[in-house]
C-alpha positions as CSV (number, residue, x, y, z in Angstrom):
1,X,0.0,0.0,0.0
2,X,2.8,3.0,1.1
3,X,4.8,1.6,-2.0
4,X,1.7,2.2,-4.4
5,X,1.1,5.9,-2.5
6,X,4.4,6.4,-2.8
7,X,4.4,5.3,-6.4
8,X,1.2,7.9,-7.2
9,X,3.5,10.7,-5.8
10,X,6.3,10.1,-7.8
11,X,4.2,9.9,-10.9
12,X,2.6,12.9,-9.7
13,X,5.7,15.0,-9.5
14,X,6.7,13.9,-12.5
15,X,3.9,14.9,-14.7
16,X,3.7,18.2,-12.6
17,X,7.7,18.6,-13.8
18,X,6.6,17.6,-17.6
19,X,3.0,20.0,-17.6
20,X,5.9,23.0,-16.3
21,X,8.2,22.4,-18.6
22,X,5.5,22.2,-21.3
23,X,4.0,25.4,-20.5
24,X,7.5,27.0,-20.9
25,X,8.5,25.1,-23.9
26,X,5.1,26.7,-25.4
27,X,6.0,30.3,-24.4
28,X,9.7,29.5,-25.7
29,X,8.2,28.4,-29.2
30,X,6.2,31.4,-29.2
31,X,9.1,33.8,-28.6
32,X,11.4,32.6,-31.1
33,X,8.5,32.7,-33.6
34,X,7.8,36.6,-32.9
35,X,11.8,36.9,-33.1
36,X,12.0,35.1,-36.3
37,X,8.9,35.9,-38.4
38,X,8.9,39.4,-40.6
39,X,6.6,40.7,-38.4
40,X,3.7,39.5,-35.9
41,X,1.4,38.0,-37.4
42,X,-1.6,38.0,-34.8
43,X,-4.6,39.5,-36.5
44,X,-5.7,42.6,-35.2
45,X,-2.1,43.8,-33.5
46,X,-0.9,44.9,-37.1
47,X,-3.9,47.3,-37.1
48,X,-3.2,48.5,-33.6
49,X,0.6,49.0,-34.9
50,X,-0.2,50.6,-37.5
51,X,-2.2,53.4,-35.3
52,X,0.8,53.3,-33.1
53,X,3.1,54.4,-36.7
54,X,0.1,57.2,-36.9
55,X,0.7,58.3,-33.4
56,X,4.1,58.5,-33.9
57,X,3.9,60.6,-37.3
58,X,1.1,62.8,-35.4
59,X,3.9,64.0,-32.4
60,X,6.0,64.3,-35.1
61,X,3.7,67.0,-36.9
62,X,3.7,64.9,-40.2
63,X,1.5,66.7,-42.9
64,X,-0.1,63.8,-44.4
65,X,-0.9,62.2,-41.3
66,X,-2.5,65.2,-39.7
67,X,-4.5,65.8,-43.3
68,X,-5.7,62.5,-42.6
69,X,-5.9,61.1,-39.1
70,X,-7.1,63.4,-35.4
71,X,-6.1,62.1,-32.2
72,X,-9.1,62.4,-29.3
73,X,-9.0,65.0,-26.8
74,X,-10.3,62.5,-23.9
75,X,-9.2,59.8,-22.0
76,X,-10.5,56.4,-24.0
77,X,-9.7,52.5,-22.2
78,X,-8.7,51.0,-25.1
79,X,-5.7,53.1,-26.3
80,X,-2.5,51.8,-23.5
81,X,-0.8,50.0,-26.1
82,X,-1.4,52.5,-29.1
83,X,0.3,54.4,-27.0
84,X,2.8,52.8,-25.8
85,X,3.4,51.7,-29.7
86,X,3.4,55.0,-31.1
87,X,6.0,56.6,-28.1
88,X,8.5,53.2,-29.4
89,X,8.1,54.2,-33.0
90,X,9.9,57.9,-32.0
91,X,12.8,55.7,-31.3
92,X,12.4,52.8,-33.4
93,X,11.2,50.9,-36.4
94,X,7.8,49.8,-36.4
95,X,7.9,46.0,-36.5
96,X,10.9,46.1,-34.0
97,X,8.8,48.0,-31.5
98,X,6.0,45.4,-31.9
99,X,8.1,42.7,-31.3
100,X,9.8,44.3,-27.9
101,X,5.9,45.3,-26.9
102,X,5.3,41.5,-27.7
103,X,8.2,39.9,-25.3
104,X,8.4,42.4,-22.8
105,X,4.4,41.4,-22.8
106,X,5.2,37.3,-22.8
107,X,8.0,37.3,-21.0
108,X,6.3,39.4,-17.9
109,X,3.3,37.0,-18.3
110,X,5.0,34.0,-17.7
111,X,7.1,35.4,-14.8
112,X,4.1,36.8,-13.0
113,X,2.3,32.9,-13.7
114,X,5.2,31.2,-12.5
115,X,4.8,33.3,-9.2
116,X,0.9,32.7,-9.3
117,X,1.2,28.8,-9.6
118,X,3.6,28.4,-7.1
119,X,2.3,30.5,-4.3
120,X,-1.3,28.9,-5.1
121,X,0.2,25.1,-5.2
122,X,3.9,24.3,-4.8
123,X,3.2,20.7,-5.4
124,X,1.3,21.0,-8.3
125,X,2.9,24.4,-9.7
126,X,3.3,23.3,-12.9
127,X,-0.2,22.1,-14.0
128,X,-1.4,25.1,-12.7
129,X,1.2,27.4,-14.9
130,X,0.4,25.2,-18.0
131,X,-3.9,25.9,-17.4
132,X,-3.4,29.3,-17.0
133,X,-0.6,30.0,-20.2
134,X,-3.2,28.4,-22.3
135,X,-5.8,30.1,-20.8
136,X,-4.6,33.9,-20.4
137,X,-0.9,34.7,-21.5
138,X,-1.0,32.5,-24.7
139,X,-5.4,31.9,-25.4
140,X,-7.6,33.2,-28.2
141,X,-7.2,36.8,-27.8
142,X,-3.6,36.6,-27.8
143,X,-4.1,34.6,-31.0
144,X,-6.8,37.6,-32.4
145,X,-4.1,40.2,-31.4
146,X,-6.0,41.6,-29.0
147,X,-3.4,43.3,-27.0
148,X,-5.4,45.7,-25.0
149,X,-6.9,43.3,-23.6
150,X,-4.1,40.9,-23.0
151,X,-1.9,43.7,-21.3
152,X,-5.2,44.4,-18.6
153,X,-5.1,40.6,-18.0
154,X,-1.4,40.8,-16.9
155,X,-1.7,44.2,-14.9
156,X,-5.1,42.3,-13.3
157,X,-2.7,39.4,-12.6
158,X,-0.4,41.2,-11.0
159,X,-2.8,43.2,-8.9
160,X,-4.2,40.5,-7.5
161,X,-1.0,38.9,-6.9
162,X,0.4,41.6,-4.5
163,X,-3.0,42.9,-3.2
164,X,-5.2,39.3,-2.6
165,X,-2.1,36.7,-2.3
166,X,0.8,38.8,-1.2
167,X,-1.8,41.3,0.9
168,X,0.3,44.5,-0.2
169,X,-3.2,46.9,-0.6
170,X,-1.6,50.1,-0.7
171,X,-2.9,53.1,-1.8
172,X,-0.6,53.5,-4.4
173,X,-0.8,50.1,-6.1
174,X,-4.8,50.7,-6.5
175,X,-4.5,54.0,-7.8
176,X,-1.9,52.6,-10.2
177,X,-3.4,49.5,-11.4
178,X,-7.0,51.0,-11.5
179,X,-5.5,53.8,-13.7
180,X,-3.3,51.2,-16.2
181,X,-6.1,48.5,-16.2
182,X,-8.9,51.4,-17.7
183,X,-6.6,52.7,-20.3
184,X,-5.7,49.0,-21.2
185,X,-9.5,48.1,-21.5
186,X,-12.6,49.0,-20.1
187,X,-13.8,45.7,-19.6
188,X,-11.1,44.1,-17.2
189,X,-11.6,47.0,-15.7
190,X,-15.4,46.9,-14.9
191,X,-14.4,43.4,-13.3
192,X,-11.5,44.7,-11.5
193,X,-14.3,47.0,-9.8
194,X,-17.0,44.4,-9.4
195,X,-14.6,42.2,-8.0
196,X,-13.8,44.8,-5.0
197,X,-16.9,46.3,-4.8
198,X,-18.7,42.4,-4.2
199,X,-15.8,41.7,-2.2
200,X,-16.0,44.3,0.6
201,X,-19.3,44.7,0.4
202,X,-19.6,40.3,0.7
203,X,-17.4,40.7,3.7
204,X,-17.8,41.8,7.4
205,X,-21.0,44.5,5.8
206,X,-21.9,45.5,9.0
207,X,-18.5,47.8,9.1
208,X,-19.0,49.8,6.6
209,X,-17.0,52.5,7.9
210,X,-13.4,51.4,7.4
211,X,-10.1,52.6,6.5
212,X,-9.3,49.7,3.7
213,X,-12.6,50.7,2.1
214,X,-11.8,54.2,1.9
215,X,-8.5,53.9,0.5
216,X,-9.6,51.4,-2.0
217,X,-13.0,54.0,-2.9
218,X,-10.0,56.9,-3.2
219,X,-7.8,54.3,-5.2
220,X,-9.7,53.4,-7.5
221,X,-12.0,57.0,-7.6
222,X,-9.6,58.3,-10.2
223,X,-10.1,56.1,-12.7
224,X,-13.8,55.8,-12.4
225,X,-14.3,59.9,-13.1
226,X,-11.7,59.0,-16.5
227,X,-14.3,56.3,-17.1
228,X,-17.3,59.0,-16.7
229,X,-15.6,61.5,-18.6
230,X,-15.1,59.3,-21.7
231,X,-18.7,58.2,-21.4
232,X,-20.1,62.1,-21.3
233,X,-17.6,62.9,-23.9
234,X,-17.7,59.6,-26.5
235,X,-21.6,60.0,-26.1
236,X,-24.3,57.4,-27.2
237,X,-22.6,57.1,-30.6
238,X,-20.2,54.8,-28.7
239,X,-22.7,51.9,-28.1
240,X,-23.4,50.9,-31.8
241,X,-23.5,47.1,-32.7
242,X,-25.6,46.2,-29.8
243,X,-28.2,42.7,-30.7
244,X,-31.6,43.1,-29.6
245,X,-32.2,39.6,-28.0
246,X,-29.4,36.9,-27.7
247,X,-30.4,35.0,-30.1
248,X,-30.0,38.0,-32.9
249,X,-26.8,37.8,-32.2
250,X,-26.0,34.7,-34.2
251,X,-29.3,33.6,-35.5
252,X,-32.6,33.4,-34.7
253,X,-32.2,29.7,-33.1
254,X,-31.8,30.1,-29.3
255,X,-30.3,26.5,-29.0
256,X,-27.4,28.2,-31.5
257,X,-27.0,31.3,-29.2
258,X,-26.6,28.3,-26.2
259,X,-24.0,26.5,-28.3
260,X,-22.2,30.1,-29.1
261,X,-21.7,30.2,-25.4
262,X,-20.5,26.8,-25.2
263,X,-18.3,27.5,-27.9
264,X,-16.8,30.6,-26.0
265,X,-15.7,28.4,-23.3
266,X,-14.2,25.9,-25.5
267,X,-12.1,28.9,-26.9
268,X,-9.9,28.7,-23.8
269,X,-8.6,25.2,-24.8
270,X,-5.1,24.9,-26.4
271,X,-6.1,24.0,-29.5
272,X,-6.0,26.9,-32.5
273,X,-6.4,27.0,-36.4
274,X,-4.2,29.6,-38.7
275,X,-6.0,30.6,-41.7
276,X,-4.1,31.7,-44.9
277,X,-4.9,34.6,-47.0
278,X,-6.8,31.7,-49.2
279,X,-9.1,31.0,-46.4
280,X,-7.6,27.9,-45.8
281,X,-6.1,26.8,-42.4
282,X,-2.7,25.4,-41.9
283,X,-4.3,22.1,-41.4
284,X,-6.0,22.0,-44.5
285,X,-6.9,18.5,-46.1
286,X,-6.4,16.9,-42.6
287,X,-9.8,17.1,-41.6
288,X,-9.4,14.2,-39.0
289,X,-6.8,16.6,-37.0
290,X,-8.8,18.7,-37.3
291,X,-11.8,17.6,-35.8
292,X,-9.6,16.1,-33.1
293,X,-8.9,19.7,-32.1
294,X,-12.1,20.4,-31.8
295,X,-13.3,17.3,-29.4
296,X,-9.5,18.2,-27.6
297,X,-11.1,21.8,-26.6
298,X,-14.7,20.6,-26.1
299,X,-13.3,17.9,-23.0
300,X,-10.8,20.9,-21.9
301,X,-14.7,23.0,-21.7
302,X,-16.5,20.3,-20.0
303,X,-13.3,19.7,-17.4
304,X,-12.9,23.3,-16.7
305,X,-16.3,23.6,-15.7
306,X,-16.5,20.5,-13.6
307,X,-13.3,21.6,-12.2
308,X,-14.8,25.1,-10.6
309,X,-18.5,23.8,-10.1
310,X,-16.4,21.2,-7.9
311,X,-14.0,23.4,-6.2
312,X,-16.9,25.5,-5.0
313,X,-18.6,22.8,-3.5
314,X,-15.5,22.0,-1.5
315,X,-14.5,25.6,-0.7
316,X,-18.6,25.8,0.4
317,X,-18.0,22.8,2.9
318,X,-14.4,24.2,4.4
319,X,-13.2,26.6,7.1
320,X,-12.4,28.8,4.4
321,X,-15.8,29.7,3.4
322,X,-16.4,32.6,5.3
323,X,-13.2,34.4,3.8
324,X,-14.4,33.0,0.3
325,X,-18.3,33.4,0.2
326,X,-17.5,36.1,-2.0
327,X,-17.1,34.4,-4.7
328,X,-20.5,32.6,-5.0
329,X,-22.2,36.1,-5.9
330,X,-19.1,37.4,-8.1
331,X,-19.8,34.1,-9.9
332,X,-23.4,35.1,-10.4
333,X,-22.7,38.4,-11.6
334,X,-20.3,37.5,-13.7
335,X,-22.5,34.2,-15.0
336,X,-25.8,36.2,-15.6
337,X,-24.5,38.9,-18.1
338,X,-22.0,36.5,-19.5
339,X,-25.3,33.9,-20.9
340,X,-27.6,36.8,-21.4
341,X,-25.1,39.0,-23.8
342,X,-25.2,38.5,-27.3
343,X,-21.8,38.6,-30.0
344,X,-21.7,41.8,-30.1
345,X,-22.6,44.3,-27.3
346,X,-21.6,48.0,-27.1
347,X,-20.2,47.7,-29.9
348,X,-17.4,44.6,-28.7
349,X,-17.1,41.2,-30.5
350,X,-17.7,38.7,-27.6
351,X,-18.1,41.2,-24.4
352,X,-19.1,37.7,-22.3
353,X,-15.6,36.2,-23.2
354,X,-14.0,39.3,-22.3
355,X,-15.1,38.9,-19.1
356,X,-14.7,35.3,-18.7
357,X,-11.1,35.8,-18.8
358,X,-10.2,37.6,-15.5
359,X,-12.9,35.6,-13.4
360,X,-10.6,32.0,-14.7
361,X,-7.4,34.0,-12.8
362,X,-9.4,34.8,-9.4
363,X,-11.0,31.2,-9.5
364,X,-7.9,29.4,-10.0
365,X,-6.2,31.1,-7.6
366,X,-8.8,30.9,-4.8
367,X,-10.8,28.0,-5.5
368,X,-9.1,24.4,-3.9
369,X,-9.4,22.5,-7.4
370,X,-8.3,19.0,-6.5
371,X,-5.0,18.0,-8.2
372,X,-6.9,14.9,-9.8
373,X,-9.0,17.8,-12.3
374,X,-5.7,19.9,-12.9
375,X,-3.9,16.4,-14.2
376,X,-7.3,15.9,-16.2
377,X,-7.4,19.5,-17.6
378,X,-3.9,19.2,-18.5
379,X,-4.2,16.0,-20.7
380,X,-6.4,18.2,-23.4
381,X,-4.2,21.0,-23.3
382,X,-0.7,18.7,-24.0
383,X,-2.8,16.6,-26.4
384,X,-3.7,20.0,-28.5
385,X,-0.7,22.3,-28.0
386,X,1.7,20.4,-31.2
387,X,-1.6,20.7,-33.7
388,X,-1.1,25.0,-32.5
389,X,2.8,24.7,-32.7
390,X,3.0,23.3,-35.8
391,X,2.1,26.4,-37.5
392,X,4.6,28.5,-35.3
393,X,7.4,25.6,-36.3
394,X,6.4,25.4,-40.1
395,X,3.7,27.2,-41.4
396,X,3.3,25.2,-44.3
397,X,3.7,21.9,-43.3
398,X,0.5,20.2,-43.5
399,X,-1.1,23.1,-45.4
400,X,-2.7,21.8,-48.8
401,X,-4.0,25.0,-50.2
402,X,-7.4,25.2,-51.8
403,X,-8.1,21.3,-50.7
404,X,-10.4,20.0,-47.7
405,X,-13.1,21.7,-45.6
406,X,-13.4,24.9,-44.6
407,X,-12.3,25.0,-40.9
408,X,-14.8,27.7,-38.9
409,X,-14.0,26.9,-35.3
410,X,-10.6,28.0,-33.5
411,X,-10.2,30.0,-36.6
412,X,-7.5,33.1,-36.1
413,X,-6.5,35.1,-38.8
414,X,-2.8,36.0,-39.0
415,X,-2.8,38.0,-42.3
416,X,-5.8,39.7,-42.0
417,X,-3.8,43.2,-42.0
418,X,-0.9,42.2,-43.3
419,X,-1.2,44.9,-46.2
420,X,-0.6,47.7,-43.3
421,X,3.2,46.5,-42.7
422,X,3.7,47.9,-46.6
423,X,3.8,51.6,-45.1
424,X,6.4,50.8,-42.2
425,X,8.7,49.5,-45.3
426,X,8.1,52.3,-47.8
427,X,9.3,55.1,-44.7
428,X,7.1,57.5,-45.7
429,X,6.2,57.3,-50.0
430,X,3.3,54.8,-49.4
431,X,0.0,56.7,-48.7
432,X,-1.5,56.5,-45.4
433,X,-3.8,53.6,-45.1
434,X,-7.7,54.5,-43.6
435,X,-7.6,53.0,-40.1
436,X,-9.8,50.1,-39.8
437,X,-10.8,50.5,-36.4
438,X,-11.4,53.9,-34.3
439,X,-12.0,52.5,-31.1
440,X,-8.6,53.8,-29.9
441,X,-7.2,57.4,-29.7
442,X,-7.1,57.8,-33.5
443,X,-9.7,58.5,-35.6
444,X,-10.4,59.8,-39.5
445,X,-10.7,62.9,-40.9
446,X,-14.1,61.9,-42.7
């Protein structure tokens, strides 16, 4: 019997070492792919270079650009990394800024994991790093390019890191990360003040009259009169795209809209599809790989759920509960707008996903999920991850262009704006491009 526990235990530790090593091999692949490609190739984060080459040629007073592009005169939650793009490109070239935005971004994600996992489980740290890479530093929105939103995931990671696990609630580091997280994105940033209004409102309310909840009302006031100033000043013109009913969103089949949400939560497997400029994916004419994705992230979606429903249970029935019953009505709030959102709200392609992602770092971190459903989760995840690296590896080598199925789910698209790198190159003699997106600082001259 003691050799068979002991037997479990080394096993355990061993697969603990392999997930680890896993998740790092991942990032490591991912690196030396942004190194070594011509540029980034993640969807939307050519677009949001590009504005950052606008901003650039705006401080610089450049006549075309100012004929052609105005910056906004208000604070907007979705322009951090413009910025931070455009201030590189004073100094550098374009696609060398994105790629030091990229690292400083990945590499800072994995460290602040790393931390995460082993304060949260020493014993099964690496599991717990490899759920979380595939989840937040490397998911779906990395894959879209998404990098607003990405960035407010890691400055929500580390805020919750010093403030919840370390217990350093300054003044300071909530006026900071309050102010970084709502330039980043506005979404992250409504959880980040859900999360501490449920909180310390969940906990001891009968003292309502204390110091921690004053300095986190005055850390956090800042950034909630930016918020109200962009809302006065953007106006109602701000809110466009917004669906009706749910199911509008995707069809008139409410059993669709349910699968949509299903879907969403798949999203957060490891498993991704590259699609080529010919609309075929990098696994074209090997449908059966495919399809084995797709089941790969549908068990990772069923596990992840039965993982949390069964870590609140136990978390209900332990001494922690009464330092933890927050959680059961952040879940709720979180739950009922996430099913009752459509696609596209306030004008944001899956709002509900948006802010699914910051709830998986609070529940993994608090929640006791039993080591048996973090091995379970991870056997998805390594099953999945070489169908996504191959394309970082080689590109090319199970593509068959113009043969097979279309692929729909899982579906990122790499090259989407790839025609906007053309004006880094030409310094100047290519014409300024129309932006495709002015959800940022930067808008048209219509």
């Amino acid at each position: 019997m003691n050799h068979n526990i002991a037997a479990r235990r080394v096993l355990g530790s061993v697969f603990d070492m392999v997930a680890g090593m896993c998740a790092m091999l991942y990032a490591g692949i991912v690196l030396l792919w942004i190194l070594a490609s011509p540029y980034p190739a993640l969807q939307d984060y050519l677009e949001w270079l590009y504005q950052g080459h606008v901003f650039a040629a705006l401080v610089k007073a450049n006549a075309s650009a100012v004929a052609a592009f105005q910056m906004a005169l208000y604070p907007i939650p979705n322009s951090l990394m413009q910025v931070m793009l455009g201030l590189l490109n004073l100094f550098l070239l374009p696609i060398l800024a994105a790629k030091i935005l990229l690292i400083i971004y990945l590499i800072s994600f994995m460290v602040m994991l790393m931390l995460i996992a082993r304060y949260v489980s020493l014993a099964h740290s690496g599991k717990l790093l490899l759920v979380l890479t595939t989840t937040t530093a490397l998911n779906s929105s990395f894959w879209n390019g998404y990098i607003n939103v990405q960035m407010s995931l890691l400055l929500f990671s580390i805020f919750f890191y010093l403030c919840y696990l370390k217990g350093h609630q300054g003044l300071a580091i909530l006026f900071t990360f309050s102010l970084a997280i709502f330039f980043c994105h506005a979404i992250t940033f409504a959880f980040l003040v859900g999360f501490l209004g449920i909180r310390e409102t969940t906990l001891q309310p009968e003292k309502w009259l204390r110091w921690p909840r004053f300095k986190i009302c005055a850390g956090i006031l800042p950034a909630l009169g930016l918020l109200l100033w962009y809302i006065v000043a953007r106006g109602p013109s701000s809110a466009t795209g917004v669906s009706p009913l749910p199911g509008k969103a995707i069809g008139d089949s409410f059993g669709a809209f349910l699968a949509y949400k299903l879907y969403t939560i798949m999203k957060q497997g490891a498993f991704h599809v590259f699609e080529f400029p010919d609309r075929t994916s990098h696994l074209a004419s090997h449908d059966t790989l495919y399809w084995v994705g797709v089941a790969l992230n549908g068990l990772f979606a069923v596990l992840l759920v039965a993982a949390l429903l069964w870590g609140m249970w136990d978390v209900y029935r332990s001494k922690r509960w009464p330092d933890l019953r927050f959680l059961l009505p952040l879940v709720v709030c979180i739950g009922v707008p996430y099913f009752m959102l459509p696609q596209v709200f306030l004008g944001i392609v899956n709002f509900s996903e948006r802010l699914l992602l910051p709830t998986l770092i609070v529940l993994f971190c608090l929640l006791p999920v039993r080591p048996a459903m973090f091995a379970a989760l991870c056997v998805p995840v390594l099953t999945a991850l070489p169908l996504t690296m191959v394309f970082l590896i080689n590109p090319q080598i199970l593509a068959h262009h113009n043969q097979g199925m279309y692929h729909r789910f899982f579906t990122h698209r790499p090259y989407q704006f790839a025609v906007k790198p053309e004006v880094f190159s030409s310094l100047g003699t290519h014409p300024y491009l129309p932006l495709d997106f002015e959800t940022s600082v930067l808008f048209n001259r219509h």
